[in-house]
PDB file of N, CA, C, O and CB in Angstrom:
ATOM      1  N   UNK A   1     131.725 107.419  87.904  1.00  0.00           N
ATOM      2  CA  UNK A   1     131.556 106.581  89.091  1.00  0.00           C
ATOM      3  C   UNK A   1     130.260 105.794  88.983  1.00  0.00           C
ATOM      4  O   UNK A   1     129.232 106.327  88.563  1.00  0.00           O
ATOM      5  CB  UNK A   1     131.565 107.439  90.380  1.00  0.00           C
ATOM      6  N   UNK A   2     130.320 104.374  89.409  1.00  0.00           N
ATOM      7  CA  UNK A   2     129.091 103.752  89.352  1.00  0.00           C
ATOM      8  C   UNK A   2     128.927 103.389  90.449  1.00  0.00           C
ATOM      9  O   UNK A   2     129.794 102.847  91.134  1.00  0.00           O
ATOM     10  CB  UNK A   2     128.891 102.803  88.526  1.00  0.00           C
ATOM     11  N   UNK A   3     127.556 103.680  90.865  1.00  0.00           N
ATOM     12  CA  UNK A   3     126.340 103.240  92.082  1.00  0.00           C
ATOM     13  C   UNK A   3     125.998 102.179  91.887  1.00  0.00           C
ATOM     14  O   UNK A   3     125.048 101.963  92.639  1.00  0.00           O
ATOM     15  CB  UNK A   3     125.031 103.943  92.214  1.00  0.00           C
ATOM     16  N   UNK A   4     126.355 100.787  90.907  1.00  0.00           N
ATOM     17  CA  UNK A   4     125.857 100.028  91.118  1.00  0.00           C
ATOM     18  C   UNK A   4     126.332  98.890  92.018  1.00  0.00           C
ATOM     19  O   UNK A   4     127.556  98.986  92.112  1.00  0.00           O
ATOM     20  CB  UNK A   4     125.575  99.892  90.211  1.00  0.00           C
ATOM     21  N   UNK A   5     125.832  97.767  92.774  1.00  0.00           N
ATOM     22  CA  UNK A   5     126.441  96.463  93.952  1.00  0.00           C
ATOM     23  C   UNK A   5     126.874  96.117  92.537  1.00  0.00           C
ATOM     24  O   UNK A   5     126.507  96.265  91.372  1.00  0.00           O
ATOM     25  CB  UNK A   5     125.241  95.112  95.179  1.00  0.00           C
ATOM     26  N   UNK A   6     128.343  95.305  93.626  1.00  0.00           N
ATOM     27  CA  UNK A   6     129.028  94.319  92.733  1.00  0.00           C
ATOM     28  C   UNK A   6     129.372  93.284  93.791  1.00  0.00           C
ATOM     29  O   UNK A   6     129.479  93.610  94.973  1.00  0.00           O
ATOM     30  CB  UNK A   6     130.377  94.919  91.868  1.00  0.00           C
ATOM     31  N   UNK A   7     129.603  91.628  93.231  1.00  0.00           N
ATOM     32  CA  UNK A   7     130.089  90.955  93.868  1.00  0.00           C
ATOM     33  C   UNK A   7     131.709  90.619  93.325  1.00  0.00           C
ATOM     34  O   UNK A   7     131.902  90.712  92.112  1.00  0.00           O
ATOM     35  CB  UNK A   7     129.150  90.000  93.984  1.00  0.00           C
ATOM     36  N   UNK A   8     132.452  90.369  93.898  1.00  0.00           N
ATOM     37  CA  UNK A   8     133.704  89.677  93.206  1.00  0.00           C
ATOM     38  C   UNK A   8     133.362  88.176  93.337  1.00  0.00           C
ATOM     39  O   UNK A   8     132.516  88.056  94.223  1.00  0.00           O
ATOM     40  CB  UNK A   8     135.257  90.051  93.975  1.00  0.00           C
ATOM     41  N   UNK A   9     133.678  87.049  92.821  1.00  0.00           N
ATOM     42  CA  UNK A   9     133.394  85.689  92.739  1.00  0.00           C
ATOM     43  C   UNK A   9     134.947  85.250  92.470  1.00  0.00           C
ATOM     44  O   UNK A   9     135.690  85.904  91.738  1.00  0.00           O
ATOM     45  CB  UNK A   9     132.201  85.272  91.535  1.00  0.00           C
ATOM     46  N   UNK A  10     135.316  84.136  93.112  1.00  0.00           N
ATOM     47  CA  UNK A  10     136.261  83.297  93.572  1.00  0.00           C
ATOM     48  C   UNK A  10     135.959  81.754  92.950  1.00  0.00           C
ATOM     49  O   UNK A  10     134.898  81.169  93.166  1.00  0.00           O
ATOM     50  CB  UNK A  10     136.244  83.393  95.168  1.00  0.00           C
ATOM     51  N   UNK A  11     137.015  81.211  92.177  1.00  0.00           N
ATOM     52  CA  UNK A  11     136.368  79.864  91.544  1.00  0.00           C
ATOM     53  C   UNK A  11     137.836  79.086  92.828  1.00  0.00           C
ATOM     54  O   UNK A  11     139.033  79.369  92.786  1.00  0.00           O
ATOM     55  CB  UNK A  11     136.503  79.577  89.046  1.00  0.00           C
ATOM     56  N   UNK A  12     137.235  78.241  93.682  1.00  0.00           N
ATOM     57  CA  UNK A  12     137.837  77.546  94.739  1.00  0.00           C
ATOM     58  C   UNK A  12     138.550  76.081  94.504  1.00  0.00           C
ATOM     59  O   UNK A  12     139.638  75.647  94.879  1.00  0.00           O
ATOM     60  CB  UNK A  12     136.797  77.422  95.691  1.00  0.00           C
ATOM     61  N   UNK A  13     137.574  75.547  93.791  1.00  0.00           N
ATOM     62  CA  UNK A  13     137.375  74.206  93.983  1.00  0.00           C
ATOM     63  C   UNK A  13     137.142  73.579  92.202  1.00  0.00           C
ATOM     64  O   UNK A  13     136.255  74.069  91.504  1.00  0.00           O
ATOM     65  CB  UNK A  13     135.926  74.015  95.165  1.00  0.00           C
ATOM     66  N   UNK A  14     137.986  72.570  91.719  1.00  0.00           N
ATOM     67  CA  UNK A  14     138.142  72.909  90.048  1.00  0.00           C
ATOM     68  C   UNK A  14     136.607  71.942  89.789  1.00  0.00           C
ATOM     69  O   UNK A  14     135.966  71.257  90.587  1.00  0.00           O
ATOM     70  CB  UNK A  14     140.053  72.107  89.023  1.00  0.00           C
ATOM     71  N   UNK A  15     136.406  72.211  88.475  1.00  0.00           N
ATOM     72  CA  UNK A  15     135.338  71.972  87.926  1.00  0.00           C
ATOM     73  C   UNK A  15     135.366  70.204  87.272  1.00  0.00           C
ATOM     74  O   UNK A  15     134.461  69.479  86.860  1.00  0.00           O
ATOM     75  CB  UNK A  15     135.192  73.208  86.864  1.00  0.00           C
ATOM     76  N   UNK A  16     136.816  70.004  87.425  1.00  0.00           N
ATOM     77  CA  UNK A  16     137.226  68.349  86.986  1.00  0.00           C
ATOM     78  C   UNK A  16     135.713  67.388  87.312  1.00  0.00           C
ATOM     79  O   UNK A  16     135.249  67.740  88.396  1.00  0.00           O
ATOM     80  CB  UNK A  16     138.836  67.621  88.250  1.00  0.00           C
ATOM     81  N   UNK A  17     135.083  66.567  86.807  1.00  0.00           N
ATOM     82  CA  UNK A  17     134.522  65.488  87.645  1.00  0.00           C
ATOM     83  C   UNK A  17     132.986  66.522  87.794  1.00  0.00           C
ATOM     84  O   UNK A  17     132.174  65.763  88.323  1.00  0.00           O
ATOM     85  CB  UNK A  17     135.634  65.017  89.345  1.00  0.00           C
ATOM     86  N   UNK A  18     132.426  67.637  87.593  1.00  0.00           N
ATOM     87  CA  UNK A  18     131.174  67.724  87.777  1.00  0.00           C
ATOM     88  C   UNK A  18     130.384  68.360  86.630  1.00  0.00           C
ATOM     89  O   UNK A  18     130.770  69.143  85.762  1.00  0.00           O
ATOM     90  CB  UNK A  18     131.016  68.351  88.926  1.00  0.00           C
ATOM     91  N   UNK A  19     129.093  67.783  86.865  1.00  0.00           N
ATOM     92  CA  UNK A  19     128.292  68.274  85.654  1.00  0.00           C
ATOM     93  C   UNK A  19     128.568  69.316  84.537  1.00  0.00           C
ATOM     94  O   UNK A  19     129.399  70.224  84.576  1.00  0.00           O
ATOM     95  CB  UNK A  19     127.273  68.706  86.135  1.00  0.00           C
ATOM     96  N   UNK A  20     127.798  69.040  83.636  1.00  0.00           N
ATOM     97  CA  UNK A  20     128.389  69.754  82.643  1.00  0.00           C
ATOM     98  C   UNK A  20     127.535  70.854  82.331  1.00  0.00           C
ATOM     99  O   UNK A  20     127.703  71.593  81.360  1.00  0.00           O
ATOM    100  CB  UNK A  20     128.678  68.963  81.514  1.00  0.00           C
ATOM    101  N   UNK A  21     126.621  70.952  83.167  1.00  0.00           N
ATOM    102  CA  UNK A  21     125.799  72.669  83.244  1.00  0.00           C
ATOM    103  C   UNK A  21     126.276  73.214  84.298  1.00  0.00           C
ATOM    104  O   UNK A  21     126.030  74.404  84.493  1.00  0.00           O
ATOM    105  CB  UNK A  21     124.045  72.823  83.456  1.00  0.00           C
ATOM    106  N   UNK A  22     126.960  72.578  85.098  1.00  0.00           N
ATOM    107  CA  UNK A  22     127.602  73.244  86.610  1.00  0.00           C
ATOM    108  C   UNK A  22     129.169  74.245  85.905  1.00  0.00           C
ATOM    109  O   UNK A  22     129.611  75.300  86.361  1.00  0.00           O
ATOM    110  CB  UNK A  22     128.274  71.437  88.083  1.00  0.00           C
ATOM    111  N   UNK A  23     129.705  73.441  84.693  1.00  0.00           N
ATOM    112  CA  UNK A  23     130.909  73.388  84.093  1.00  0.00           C
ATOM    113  C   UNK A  23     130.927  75.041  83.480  1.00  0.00           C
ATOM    114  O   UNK A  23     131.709  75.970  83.685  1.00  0.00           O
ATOM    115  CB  UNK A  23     130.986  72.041  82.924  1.00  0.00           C
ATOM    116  N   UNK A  24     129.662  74.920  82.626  1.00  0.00           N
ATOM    117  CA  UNK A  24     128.684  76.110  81.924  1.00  0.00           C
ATOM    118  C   UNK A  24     128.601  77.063  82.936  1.00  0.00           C
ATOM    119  O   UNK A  24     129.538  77.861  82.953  1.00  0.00           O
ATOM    120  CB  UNK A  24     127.082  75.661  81.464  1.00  0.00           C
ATOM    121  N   UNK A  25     127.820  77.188  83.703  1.00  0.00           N
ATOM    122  CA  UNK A  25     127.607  78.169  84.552  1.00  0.00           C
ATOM    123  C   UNK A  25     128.946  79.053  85.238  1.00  0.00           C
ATOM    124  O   UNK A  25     128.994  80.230  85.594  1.00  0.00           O
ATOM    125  CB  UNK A  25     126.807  77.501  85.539  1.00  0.00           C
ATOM    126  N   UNK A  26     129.893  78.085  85.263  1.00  0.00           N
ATOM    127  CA  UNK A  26     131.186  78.686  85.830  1.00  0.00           C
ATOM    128  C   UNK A  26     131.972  79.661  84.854  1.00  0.00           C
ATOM    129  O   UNK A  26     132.360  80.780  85.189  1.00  0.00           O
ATOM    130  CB  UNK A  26     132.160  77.505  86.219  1.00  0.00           C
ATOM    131  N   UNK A  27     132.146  79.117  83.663  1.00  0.00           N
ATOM    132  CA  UNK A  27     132.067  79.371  82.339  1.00  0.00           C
ATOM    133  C   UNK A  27     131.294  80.972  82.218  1.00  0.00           C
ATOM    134  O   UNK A  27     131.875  82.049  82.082  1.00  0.00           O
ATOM    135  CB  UNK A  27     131.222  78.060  81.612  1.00  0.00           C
ATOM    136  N   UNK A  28     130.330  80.811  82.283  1.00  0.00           N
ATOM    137  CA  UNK A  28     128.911  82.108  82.515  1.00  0.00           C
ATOM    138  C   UNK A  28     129.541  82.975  83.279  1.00  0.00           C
ATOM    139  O   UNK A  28     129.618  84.123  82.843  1.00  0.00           O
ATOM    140  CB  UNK A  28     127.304  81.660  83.427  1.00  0.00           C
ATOM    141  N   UNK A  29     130.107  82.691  84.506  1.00  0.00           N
ATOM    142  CA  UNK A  29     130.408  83.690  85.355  1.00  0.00           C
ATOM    143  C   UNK A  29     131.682  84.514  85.195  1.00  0.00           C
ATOM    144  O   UNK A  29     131.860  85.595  85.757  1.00  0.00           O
ATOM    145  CB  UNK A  29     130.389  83.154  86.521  1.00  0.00           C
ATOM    146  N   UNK A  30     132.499  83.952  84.436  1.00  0.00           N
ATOM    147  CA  UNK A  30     133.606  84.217  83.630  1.00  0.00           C
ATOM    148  C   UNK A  30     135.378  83.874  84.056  1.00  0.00           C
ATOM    149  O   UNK A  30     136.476  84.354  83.772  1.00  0.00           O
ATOM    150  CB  UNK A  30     133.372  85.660  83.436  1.00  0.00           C
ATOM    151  N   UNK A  31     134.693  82.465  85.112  1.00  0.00           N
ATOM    152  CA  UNK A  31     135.554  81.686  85.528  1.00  0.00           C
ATOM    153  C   UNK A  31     136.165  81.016  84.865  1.00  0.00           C
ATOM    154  O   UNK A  31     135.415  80.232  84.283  1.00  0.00           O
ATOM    155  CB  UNK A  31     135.250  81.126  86.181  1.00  0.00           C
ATOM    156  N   UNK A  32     137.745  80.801  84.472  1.00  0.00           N
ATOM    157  CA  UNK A  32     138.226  79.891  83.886  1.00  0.00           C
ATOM    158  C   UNK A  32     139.270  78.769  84.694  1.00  0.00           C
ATOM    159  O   UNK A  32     139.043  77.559  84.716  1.00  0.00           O
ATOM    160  CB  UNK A  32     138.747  80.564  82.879  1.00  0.00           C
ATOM    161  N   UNK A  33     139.959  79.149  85.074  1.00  0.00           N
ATOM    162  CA  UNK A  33     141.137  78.445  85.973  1.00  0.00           C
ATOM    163  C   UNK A  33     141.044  78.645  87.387  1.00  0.00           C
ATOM    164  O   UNK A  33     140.936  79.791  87.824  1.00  0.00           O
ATOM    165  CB  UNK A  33     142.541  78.957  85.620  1.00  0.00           C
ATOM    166  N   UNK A  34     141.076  77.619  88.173  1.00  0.00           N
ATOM    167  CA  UNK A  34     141.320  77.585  89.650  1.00  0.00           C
ATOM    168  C   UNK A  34     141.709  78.759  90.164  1.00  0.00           C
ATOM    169  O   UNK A  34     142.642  79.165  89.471  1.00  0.00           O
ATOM    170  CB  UNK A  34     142.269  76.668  90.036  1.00  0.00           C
ATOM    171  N   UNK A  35     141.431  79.617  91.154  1.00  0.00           N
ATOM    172  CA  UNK A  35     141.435  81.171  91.896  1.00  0.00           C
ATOM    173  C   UNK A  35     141.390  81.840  90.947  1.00  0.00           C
ATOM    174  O   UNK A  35     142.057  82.861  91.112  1.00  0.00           O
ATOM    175  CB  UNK A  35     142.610  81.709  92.788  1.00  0.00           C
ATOM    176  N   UNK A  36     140.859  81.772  89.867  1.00  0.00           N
ATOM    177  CA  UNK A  36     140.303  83.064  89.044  1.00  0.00           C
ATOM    178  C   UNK A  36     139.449  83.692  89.793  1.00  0.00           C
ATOM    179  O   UNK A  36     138.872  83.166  90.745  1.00  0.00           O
ATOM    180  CB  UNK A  36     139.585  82.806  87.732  1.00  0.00           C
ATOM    181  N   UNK A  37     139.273  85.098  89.351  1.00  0.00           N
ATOM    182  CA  UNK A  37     138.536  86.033  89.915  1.00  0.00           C
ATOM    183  C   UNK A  37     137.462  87.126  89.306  1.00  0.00           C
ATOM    184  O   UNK A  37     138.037  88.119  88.858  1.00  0.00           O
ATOM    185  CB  UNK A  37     139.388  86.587  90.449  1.00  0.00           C
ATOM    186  N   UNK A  38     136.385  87.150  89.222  1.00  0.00           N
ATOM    187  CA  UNK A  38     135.556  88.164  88.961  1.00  0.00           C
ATOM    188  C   UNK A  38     134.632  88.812  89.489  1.00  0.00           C
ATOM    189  O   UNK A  38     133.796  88.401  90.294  1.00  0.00           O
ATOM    190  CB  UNK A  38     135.175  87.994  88.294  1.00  0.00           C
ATOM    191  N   UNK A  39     134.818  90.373  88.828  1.00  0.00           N
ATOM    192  CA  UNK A  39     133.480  91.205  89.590  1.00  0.00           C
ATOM    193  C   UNK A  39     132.564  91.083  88.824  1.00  0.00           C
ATOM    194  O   UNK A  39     132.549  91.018  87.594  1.00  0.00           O
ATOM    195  CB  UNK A  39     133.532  92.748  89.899  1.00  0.00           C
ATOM    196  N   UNK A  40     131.566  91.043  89.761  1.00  0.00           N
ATOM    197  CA  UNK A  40     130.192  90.961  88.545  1.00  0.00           C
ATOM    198  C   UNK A  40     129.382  92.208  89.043  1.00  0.00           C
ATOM    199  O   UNK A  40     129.906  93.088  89.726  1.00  0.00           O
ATOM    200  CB  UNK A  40     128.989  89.268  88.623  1.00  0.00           C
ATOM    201  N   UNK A  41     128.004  92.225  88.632  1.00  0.00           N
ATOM    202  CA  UNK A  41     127.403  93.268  88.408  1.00  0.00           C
ATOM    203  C   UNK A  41     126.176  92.151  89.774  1.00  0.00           C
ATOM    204  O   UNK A  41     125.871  90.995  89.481  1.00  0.00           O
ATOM    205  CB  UNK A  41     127.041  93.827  86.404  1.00  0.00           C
ATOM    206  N   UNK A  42     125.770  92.690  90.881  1.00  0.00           N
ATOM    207  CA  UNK A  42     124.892  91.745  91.397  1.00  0.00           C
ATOM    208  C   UNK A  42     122.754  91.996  90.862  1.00  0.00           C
ATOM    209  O   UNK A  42     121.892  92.867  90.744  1.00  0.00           O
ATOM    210  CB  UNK A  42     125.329  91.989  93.284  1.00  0.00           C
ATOM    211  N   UNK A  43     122.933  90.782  90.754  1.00  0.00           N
ATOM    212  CA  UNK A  43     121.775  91.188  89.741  1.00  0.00           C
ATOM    213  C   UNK A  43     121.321  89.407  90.141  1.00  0.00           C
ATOM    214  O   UNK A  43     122.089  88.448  90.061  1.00  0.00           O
ATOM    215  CB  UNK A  43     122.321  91.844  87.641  1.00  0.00           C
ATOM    216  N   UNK A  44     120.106  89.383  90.498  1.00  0.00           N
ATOM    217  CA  UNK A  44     119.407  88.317  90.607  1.00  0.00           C
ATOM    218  C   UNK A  44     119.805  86.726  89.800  1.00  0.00           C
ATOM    219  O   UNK A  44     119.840  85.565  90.207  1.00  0.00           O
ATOM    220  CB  UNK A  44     118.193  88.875  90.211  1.00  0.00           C
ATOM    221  N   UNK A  45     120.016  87.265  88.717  1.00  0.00           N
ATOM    222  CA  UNK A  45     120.673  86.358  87.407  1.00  0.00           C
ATOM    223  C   UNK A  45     122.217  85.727  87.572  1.00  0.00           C
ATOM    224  O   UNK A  45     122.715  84.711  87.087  1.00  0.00           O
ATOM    225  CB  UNK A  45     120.780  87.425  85.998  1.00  0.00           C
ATOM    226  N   UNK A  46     122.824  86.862  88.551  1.00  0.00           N
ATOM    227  CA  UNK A  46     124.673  86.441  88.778  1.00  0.00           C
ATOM    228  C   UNK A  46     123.794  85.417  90.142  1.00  0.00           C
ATOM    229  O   UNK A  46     123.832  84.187  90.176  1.00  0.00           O
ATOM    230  CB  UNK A  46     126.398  88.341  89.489  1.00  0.00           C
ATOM    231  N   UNK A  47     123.315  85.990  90.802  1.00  0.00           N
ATOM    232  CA  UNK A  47     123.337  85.444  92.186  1.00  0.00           C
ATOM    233  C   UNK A  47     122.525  83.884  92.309  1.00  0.00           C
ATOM    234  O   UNK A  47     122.678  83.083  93.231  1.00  0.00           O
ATOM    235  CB  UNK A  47     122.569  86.635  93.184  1.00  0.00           C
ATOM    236  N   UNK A  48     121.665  83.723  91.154  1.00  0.00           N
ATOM    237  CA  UNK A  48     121.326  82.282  90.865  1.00  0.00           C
ATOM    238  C   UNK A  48     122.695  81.797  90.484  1.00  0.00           C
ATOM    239  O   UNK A  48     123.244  80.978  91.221  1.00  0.00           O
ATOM    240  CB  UNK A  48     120.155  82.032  89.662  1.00  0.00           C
ATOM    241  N   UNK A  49     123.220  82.174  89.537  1.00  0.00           N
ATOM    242  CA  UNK A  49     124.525  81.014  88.849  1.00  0.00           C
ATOM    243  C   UNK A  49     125.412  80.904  90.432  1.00  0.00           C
ATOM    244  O   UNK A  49     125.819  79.764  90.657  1.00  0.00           O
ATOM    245  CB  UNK A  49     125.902  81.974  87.086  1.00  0.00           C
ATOM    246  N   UNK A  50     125.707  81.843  91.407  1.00  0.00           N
ATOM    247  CA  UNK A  50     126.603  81.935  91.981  1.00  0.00           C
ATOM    248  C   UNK A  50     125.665  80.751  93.097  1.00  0.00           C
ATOM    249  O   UNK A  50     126.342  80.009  93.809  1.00  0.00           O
ATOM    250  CB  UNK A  50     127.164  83.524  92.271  1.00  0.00           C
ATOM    251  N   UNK A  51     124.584  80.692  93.144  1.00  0.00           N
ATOM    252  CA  UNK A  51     124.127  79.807  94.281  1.00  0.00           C
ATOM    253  C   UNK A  51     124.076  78.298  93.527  1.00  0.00           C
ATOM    254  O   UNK A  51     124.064  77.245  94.164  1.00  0.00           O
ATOM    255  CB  UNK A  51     122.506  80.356  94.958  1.00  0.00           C
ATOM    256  N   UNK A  52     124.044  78.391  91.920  1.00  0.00           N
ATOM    257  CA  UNK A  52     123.758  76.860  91.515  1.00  0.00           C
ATOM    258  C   UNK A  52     125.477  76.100  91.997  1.00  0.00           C
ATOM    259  O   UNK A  52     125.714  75.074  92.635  1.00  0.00           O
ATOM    260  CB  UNK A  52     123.275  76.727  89.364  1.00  0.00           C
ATOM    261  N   UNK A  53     126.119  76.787  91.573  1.00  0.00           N
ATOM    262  CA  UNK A  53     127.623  76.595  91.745  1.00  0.00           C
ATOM    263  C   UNK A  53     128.481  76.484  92.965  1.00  0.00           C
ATOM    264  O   UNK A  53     129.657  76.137  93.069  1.00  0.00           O
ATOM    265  CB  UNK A  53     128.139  77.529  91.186  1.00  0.00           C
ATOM    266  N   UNK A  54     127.487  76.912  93.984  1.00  0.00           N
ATOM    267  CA  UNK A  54     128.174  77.505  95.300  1.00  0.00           C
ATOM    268  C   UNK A  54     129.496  76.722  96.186  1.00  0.00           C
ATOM    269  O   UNK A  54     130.418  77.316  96.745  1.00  0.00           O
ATOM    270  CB  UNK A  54     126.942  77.605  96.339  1.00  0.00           C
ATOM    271  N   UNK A  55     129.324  75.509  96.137  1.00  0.00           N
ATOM    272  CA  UNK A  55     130.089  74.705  96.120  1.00  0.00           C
ATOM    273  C   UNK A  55     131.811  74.594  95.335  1.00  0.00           C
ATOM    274  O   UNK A  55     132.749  73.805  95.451  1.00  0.00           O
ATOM    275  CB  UNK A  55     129.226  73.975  95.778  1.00  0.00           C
ATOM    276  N   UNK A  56     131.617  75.552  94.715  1.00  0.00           N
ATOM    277  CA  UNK A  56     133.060  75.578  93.746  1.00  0.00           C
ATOM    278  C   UNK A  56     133.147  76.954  93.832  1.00  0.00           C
ATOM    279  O   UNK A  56     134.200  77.383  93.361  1.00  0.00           O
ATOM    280  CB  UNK A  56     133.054  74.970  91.995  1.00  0.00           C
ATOM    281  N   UNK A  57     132.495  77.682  94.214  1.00  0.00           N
ATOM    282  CA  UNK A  57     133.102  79.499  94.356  1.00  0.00           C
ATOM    283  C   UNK A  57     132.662  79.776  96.267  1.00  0.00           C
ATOM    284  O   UNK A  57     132.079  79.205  97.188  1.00  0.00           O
ATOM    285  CB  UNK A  57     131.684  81.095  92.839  1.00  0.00           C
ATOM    286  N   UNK A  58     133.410  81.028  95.973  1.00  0.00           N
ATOM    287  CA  UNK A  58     133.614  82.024  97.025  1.00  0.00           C
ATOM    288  C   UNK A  58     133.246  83.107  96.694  1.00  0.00           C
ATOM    289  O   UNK A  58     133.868  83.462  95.693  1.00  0.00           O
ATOM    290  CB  UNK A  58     134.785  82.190  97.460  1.00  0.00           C
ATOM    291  N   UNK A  59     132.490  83.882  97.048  1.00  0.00           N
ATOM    292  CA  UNK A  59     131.665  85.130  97.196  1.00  0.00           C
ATOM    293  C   UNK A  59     132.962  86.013  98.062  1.00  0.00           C
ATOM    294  O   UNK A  59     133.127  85.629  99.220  1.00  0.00           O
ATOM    295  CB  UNK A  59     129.941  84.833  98.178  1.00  0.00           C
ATOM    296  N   UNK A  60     133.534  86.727  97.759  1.00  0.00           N
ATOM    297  CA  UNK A  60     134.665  87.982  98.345  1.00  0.00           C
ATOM    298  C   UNK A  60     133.809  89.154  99.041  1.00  0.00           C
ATOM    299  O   UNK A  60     134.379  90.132  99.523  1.00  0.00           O
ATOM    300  CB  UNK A  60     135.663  88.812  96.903  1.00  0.00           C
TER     301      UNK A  60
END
């Protein structure tokens, strides 16, 4: 069993048409296709990418 926070992350909104470190970062988070879904590990480092991006994900 692990004690550690997790977030799940929601990719909402497609990546067509925006930057290409915004593209990366989504990429990073281990988003690929429109309502993909991942848990991450919450850790200062997820929660920057998840705020540079915020606009194209959902925090669950």
């Amino acid at each position: 069993m692990s004690d550690k926070k997790t977030l799940t992350v929601k990719l909402v909104k497609s990546v067509a048409g925006t930057r290409e470190d915004h593209r990366a970062t989504v990429r990073g988070l281990g988003l690929r296709r429109l309502n993909s879904q991942r848990t991450l590990e919450d850790t200062p480092a997820v929660r920057g990418m998840i705020n540079k991006v915020s606009y194209l994900v959902k925090v669950l």
